[in-house]
N, C-alpha and C positions, 0 to 999 in steps of 0.2 A: 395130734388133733387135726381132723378136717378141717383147714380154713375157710374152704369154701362155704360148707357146711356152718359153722361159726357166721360168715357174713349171709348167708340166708337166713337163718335164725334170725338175728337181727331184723332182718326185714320188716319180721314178723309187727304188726304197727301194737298191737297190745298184748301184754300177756300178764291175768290176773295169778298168781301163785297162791293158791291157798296151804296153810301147814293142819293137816288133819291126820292125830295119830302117827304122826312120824311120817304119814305118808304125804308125795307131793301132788295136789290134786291141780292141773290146768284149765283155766277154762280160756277156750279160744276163741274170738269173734269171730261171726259168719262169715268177714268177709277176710281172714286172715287164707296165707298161702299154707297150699298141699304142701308138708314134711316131703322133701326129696328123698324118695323111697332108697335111694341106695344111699342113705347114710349110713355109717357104720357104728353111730353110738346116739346115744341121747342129744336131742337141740342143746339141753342145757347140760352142761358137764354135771357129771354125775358128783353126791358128797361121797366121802369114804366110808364103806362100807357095804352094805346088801343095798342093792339097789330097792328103790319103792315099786310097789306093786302097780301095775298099770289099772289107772282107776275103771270102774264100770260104771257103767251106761247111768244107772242112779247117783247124783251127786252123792259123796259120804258126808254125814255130818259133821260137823265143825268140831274140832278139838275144844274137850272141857276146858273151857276158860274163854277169856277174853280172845277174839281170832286177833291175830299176829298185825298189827298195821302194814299198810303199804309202804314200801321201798321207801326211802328220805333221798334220793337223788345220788347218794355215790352206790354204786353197782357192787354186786357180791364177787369179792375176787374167785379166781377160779380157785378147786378144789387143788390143793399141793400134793394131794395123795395120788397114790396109784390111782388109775382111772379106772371105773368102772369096766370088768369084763366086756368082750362084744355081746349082744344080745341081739336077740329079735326086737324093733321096735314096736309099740305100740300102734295095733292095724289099724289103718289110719279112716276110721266109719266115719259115718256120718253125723257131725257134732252135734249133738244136744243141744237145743236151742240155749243161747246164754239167759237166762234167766237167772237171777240173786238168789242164789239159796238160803235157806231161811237159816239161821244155828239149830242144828242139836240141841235140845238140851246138855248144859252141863252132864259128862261122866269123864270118868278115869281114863285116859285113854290106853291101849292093850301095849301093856311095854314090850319091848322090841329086845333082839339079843343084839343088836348095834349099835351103839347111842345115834340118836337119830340126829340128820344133817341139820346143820346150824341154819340152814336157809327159815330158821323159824324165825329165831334172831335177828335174821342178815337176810331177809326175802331178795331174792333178784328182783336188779326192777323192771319195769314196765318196759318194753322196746320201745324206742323213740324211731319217725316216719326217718326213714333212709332219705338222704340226698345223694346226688350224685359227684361223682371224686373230681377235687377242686386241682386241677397240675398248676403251679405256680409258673410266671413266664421265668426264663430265664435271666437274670439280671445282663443288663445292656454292658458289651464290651467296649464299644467307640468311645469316649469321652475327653473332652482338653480339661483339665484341672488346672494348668497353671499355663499363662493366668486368669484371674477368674474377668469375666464381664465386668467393667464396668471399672476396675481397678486401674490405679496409677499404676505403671513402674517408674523405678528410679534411673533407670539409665535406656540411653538411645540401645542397647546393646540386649534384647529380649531375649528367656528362655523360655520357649513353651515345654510344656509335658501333658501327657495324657493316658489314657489306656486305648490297646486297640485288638485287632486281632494279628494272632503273630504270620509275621510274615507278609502283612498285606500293608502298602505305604499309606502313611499320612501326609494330609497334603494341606498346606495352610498358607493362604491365598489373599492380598489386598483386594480392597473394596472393587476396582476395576478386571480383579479374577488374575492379577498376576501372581506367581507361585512363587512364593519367598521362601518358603522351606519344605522340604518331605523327608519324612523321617519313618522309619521301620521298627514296628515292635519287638522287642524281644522275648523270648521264650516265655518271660511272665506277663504277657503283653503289656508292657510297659514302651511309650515311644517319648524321646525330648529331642530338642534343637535348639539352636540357638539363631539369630535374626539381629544384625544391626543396621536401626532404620539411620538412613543419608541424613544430614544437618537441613535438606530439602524439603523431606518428608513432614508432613502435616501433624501438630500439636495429637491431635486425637485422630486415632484409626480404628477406623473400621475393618475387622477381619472377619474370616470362617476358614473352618476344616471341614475335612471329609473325608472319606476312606472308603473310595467308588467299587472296589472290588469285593465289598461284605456284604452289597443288600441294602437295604432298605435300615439295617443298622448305621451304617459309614453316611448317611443323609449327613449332608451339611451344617452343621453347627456355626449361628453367626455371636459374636463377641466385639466388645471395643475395651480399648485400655487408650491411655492416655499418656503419652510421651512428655517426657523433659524435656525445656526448650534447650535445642541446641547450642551448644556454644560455639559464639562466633569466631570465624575462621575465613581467611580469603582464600577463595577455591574457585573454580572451572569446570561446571559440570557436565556442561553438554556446551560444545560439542568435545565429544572425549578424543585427547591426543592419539593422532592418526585418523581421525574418522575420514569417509568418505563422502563427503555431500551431498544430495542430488539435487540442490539448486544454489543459488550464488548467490540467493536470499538466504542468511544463517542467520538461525535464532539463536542468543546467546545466552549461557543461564551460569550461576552459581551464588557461592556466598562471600560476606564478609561485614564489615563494621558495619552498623545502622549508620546512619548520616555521612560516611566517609567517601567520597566517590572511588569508584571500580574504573581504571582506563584499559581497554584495550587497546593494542599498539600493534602496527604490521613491522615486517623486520626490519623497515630504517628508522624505528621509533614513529612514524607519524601514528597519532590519538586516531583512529579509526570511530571509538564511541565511547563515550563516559557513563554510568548507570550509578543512580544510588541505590546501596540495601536497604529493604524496607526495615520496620520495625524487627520482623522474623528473621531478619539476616541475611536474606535472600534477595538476587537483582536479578535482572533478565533486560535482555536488547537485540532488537532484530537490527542485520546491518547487510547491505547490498553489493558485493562486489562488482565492480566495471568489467564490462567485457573485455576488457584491454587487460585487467589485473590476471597474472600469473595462475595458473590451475593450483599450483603445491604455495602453499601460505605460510610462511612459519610466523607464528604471532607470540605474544604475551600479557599477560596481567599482570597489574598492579594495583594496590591502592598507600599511596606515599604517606600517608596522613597516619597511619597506625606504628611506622617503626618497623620494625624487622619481619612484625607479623606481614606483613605489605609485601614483601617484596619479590619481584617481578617470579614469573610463574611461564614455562615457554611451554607452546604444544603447538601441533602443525597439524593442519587440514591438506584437503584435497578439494579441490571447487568440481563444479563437472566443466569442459569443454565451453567456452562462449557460443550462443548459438545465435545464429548470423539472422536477422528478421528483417523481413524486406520491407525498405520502406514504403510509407504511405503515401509520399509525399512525389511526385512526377511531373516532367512536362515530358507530355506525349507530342504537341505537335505547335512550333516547328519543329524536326529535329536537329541537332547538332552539325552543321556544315548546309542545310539548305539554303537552295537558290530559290527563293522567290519571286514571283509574277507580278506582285504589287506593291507598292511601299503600305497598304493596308492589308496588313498581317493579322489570323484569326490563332490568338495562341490557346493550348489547350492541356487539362493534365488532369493528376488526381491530389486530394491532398486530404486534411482533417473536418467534418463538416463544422464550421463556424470560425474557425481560424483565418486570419485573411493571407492570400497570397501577392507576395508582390517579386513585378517583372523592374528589373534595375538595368540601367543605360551602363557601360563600362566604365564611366563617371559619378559611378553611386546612384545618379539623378533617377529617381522612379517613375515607368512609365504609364504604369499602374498600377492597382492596388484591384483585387477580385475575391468571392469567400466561395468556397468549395460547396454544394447542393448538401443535400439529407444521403444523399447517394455518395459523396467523396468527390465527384466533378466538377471542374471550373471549366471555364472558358471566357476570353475578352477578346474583344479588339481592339487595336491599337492602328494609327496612321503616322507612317514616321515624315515628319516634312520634308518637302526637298532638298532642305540644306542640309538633311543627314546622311553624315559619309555611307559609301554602298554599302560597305562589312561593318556588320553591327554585331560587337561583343559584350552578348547580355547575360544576366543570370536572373534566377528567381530561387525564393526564400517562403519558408513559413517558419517563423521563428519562431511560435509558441508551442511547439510540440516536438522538443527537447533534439540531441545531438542525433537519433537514429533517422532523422530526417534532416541533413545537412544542404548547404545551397546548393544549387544546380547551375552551373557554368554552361553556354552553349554558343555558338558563332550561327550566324544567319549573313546572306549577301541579298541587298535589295538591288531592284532596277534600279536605272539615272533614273533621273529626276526629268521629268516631261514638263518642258515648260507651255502653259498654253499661251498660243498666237494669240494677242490682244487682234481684236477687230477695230481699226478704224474707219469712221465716217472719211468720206471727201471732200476734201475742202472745197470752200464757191468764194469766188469771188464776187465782194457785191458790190464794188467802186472800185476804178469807174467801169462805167459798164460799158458792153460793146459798141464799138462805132461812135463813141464819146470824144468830139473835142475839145482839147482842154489846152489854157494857156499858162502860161509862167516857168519858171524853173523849176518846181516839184510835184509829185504827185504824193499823191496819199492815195493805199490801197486799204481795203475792207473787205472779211471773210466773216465764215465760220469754219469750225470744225470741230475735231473731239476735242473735250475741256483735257488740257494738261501735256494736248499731244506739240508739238513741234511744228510748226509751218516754214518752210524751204522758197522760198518766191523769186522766180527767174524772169528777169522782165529781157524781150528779147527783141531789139530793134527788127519789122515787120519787114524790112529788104531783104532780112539776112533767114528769113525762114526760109524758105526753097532750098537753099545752100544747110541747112542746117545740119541734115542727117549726114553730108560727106563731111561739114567741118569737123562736127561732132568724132568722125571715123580719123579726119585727118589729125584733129588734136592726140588722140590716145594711140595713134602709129607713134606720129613725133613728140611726143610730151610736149606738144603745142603749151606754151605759156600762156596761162589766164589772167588775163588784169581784173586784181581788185579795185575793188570800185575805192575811193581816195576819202578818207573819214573828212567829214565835215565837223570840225565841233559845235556842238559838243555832243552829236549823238556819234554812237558805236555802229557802224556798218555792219558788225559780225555779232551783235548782238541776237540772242535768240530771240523770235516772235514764236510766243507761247498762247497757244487758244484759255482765253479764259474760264471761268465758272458757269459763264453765262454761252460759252460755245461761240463766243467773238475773236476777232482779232485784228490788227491794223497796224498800218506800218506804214512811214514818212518817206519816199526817196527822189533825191533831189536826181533830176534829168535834164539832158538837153532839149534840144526841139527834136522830132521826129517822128515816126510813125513805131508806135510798140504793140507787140501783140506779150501779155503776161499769164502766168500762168503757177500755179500754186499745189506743192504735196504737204502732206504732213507726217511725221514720224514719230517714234516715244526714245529715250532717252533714261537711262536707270538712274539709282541714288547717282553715282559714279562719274556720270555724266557720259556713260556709253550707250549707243544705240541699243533698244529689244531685239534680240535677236531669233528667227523661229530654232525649230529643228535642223533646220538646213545650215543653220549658221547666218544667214542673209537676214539683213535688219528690216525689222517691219513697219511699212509703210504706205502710206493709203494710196489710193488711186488718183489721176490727176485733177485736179481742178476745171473748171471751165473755162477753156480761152476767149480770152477779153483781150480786142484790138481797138487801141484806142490810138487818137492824134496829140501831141503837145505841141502845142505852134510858142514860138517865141512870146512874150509879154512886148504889148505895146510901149509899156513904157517899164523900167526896173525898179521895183520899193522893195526898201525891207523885207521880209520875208513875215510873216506875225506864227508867232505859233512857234513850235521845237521845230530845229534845225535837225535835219536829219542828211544821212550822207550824202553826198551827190556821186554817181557813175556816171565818168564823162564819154559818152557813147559815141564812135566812128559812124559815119552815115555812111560808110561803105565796111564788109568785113575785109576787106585787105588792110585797113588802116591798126596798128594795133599798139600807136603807141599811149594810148589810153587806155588800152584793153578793150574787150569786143561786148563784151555780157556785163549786167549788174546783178549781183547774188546777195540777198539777204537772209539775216535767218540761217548762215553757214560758220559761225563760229566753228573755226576746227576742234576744239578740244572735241566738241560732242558728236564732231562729223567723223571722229576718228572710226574705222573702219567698216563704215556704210556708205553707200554710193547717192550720191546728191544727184536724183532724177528731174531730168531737165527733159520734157517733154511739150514739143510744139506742133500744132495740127498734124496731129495721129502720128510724127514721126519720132520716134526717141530717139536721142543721145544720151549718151551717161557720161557724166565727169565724178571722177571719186577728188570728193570734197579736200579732204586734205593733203591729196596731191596737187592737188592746181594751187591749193596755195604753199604748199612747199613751192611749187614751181612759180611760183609767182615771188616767194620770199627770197 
C-alpha cells in the first residue's frame, strides 16, 4: 500500500460513508482535497471482493432499512484480504453539492454475487483534521546523579556519578571554580570520581559540573551536599613542607584539638606563635620573620595537650631574600667630620612626620629635641657654649619608628671659643683734687669706675715724675727692686679696691709729707682671681685716670689718726734713696696680679711694672 497516499487520505477533514445496496456511496465536502491523481488504488482500502461501482452524479437511494450509523470512534481495520485489483479511479468531477439526501423508500436491496464489505457494520470513520508531526527532543545526556542536591554524605571522601557524552570530560568544580575532579564517560556514557574533601574544607559545599565540549547540553549544573565534620587531627596545611614563600610575612593554617593550643617552634625550639582551634578544628596565624632570620626555616608543630595525637610535626620553608629599605630617618647636615664656622650650628635631616627627633651630646645629655614637617623634614639650631670642647661627639635618635631606623652617630669640630673684651669705663679720681693742699699723715683717695672692675692706684712722689719714664726702663733692665709699701694694721696694703654697685670706690693711704701726683686704672679679674684676658692673651684694662697732683705737708701738731688705719708707704723725697722703696701701690694683691701688667702711667709717660714680679722682687 501507498503510504503516502494512506496519509493524504487522511487529510481528507470529513468523510460521510454511506452503505447503499452493498454499494459504498462518498460524500465529500466542498472544501475537502483533489484525490492525487496518481494513486494506484482506492483512498480507502478496498473490502474483499468486487470492488463497488463508482457512484453517479444522482445520489442512490438509501439501503432498505434503517441507514448504517456513524463510526463510534475506533476506525475499520484495514481489509486482511487480498487487495483490491489496480483500477481506474473514480474521475475526479466536480462534487455534488453536499446536500442530505433524503432515504429511499424502504426496498430490497439487489443482492450482489459477493457478500458485500462489512463497512456496513463497521463504517470507517470520519477523518479527523491532520496536525503536524510531533519529533520528541532527545532525552538530555549530561547529568550528576550521585550525589543528589541537597543530600548529606557520610564521609569527607565523595563519589560523584553521572551520565555524559562519551568521551568528552566531566568537570566538577568548588564554589570558587576550582576543579576537584574530571572524569570521562564511558562507552555507556556513564562517568564517576571520587573527591576527598581536607578536615579545612567547609561543613556545606557548594558545587557544579559541566561538560564544556557537548553544547549547550554540558551547561553547568550547580548542587550542595553537606559534609561530616571532620575529625580532629593536628595538621599543617599551608604553608606546605618545602614551599617557597614570597614574603617573610607567613600566614599559617591548619588543624587540631578545639581548645588545645597549636605552637609553632623554629629549629632551637623557640615558640615563634601559639593558635587555638576553633570549634571546626581549625587555627590560622600570620607570623613575621626578621630580616636577620635565615631564608631555609626548618620549623614544627605541636600541640602537647592531646598525647601522642600532638606530637611535633617538622616542615621547612624557604623565606624570600631580606630586602634592604632605606631608612627614613637622616641627618643631612652637619655632616660626619665637619669643621664648622660657628659654635651656632643649624642641624638638619629627614625623619617620620610627628615623631620627635632628638640630637644627644656624647654624654647622653640632649641638645635638643625637634618633630619632622608633614613633608619628613626637620631642622634646629643649636648654640654650643664656650666651655664646649672643640670636637663634639653627637648622635641623633627617632626612637619611635622601630629598628629600620637606628641612631645616627656623627663627629662635628667647632671654633674656640671667642671671648668678648669687656669694655671698661676710666677711672676719675675725685679726692683730692688737683693742686689740693693737704696736711697730716694720710690721705684718702675717691673714684669711680666700672661696678665690679679692679682699681690699681699709683701714687707717685711729683719730683720723681720727669725721671719716671727712664726709671721705669731702668727698673725692668735690672729687676730694679720695688718696695712695698709697709702694712699698717690693721689694714691690708695689697688688699683689692673694688668699684662698687653704685661705680665708687676709695681707699685710705697713709704718706709722708711731699708733693704726689696719683693716678688710677682699672682691671676685671675672673671667678679665679685671674685677670680677663682679650684675644691677644693681654689682660683688660681701662685707660688711665686723671692725674691729680696734690701737696701733703706735715701736721702741725700729731693726734691719733680717727677713722681705719690704713697702710702707710714710706716715700724717699729723692728717687736715689730706696731704702723704703720709691712707689706706693694699692689695689696690687699679687694672687690677682698674677700674669697682667700693673700700668703705672704719669703725665702721658708709661712705664710698666708687671705686679707680681716687683713683688717677688721685693719678697
Amino acid at each position: 500500500m501507498n503510504r503516502t497516499l494512506w496519509r493524504r487520505g487522511l487529510a481528507v477533514p470529513v468523510v460521510l460513508t454511506l452503505s447503499l445496496g452493498g454499494a459504498l456511496v462518498a460524500t465529500i465536502p466542498a472544501n475537502a482535497a483533489t484525490a492525487d491523481p496518481s494513486a494506484t488504488s482506492a483512498a480507502a482500502p478496498a473490502a474483499t471482493g468486487t470492488p463497488a461501482p463508482a457512484a453517479t452524479g444522482t445520489p442512490a437511494p438509501a439501503a432498505t432499512g434503517t441507514p448504517a450509523p456513524a463510526a463510534t470512534g475506533t476506525p475499520a481495520p484495514a481489509a486482511t484480504g487480498t487487495p483490491a485489483p489496480t483500477g481506474t479511479p473514480a474521475p475526479a468531477s466536480t462534487p455534488t453539492p453536499t446536500t442530505t439526501a433524503t432515504p429511499a423508500p424502504t426496498a430490497t436491496a439487489a443482492p450482489t454475487s459477493s457478500p458485500a464489505p462489512t463497512a456496513a457494520s463497521a463504517p470507517a470513520p470520519a477523518a479527523a483534521t491532520p496536525t503536524a508531526p510531533v519529533t520528541a527532543d532527545a532525552p538530555a545526556t549530561f547529568a550528576v546523579t550521585s550525589p543528589a542536591d541537597g543530600s548529606t554524605v557520610a564521609s569527607r571522601t565523595v563519589t560523584f556519578a553521572g551520565t555524559g557524552t562519551t568521551g568528552e570530560p566531566v568537570n566538577v568544580l568548588t564554589a570558587d571554580g576550582t576543579r576537584i575532579l574530571q572524569a570521562n564517560p564511558g562507552a555507556d556514557g556513564a562517568w564517576s570520581g571520587s573527591y576527598t574533601f581536607s578536615n579545612t574544607a567547609a561543613t556545606t559545599e557548594v558545587l557544579s559540573a559541566n561538560e564544556p565540549n557537548v553544547g549547550p547540553d554540558g551547561a553547568s549544573r550547580t548542587f550542595t551536599i553537606t559534609l561530616p565534620a571532620p575529625a580532629q587531627t593536628l595538621s599543617v596545611t599551608s604553608p606546605t613542607n618545602g614551599a617557597n614563600e614570597t614574603s617573610r610575612t607567613v600566614t599559617f593554617m591548619g588543624t587540631g584539638f578545639t581548645g588545645e593550643p597549636v605552637n609553632v617552634l623554629d629549629a632551637a625550639g623557640n615558640r615563634l606563635f601559639q593558635a587555638d582551634p576553633g570549634a571546626d578544628g581549625t587555627w590560622s596565624s600570620t607570623y613575621t620573620f626578621a630580616d636577620s632570620d635565615a631564608v631555609t626555616q626548618d620549623l614544627s608543630i605541636n600541640e602537647p595537650n592531646v598525647g601522642p595525637a600532638g606530637a611535633a610535626q617538622n616542615f621547612t620553608i624557604t623565606l624570600p631574600a631580606a630586602t634592604t629599605v632605606a631608612p627614613t630617618f637622616t641627618v643631612t647636615a652637619p655632616t660626619n667630620g665637619a669643621t664648622e664656622t660657628s659654635r651656632t650650628v643649624t642641624f638638619t635631616g629627614t625623619g617620620t612626620d610627628g615623631e620627635p627627633v632628638n640630637v644627644l651630646a656624647a654624654d647622653g645629655t640632649r641638645l635638643f629635641q625637634t618633630l619632622p614637617d608633614a613633608s619628613g623634614n626637620w631642622s634646629e639650631t643649636y648654640t654650643f657654649p664656650d666651655s664646649a670642647a672643640v670636637t663634639q661627639n653627637l648622635s641623633a635618635n627617632e626612637l619611635n619608628v622601630g629598628p629600620t631606623n637606628p641612631p645616627i652617630s656623627f663627629t662635628i669640630t667647632l671654633p674656640a671659643a671667642t671671648t668678648s673684651v669687656p669694655t671698661l669705663a676710666t677711672p676719675t679720681i675725685t679726692s683730692p683734687t688737683n693742686g689740693q693742699h693737704l696736711t697730716g699723715g694720710q690721705v684718702t683717695f675717691t673714684g669711680t669706675g666700672t661696678p665690679g672692675a679692679n682699681i690699681v692706684l699709683a701714687v707717685v712722689p711729683t719730683a720723681e715724675v720727669q725721671a719716671a719714664e727712664a726709671q721705669a726702663a731702668k727698673a725692668q733692665t735690672e729687676q730694679a727692686k720695688l718696695a712695698a709699701p709697709k702694712a699698717a694694721t690693721p689694714a691690708d696694703p695689697q688688699a683689692p679696691i673694688v668699684v662698687n654697685s653704685k661705680g665708687t670706690w676709695s681707699v685710705t693711704v697713709a704718706l709722708t709729707p711731699n708733693d704726689y701726683t696719683v693716678e688710677a686704672e682699672s682691671l676685671l679679674l675672673d671667678a679665679s682671681g685671674q685677670p680677663v684676658v682679650d684675644a691677644n692673651g693681654d689682660p683688660v684694662v681701662s685707660g688711665p685716670s686723671n692725674d691729680v697732683e696734690f701737696v701733703l705737708a706735715a701736721a702741725v701738731t700729731t693726734t691719733a689718726a680717727t677713722g681705719p688705719t690704713t697702710p702707710i708707704a714710706t716715700t724717699p723725697t729723692t728717687t736715689t734713696t730706696a731704702a723704703d722703696g720709691s712707689l706706693a701701690f694699692t689695689g696690687s694683691n699679687p694672687a690677682p696680679a698674677v700674669g697682667f701688667a700693673a700700668l703705672l702711667l704719669a703725665l702721658g709717660g708709661a712705664f710698666t711694672f708687671i705686679a707680681r714680679r716687683r713683688r717677688r722682687l721685693n719678697g
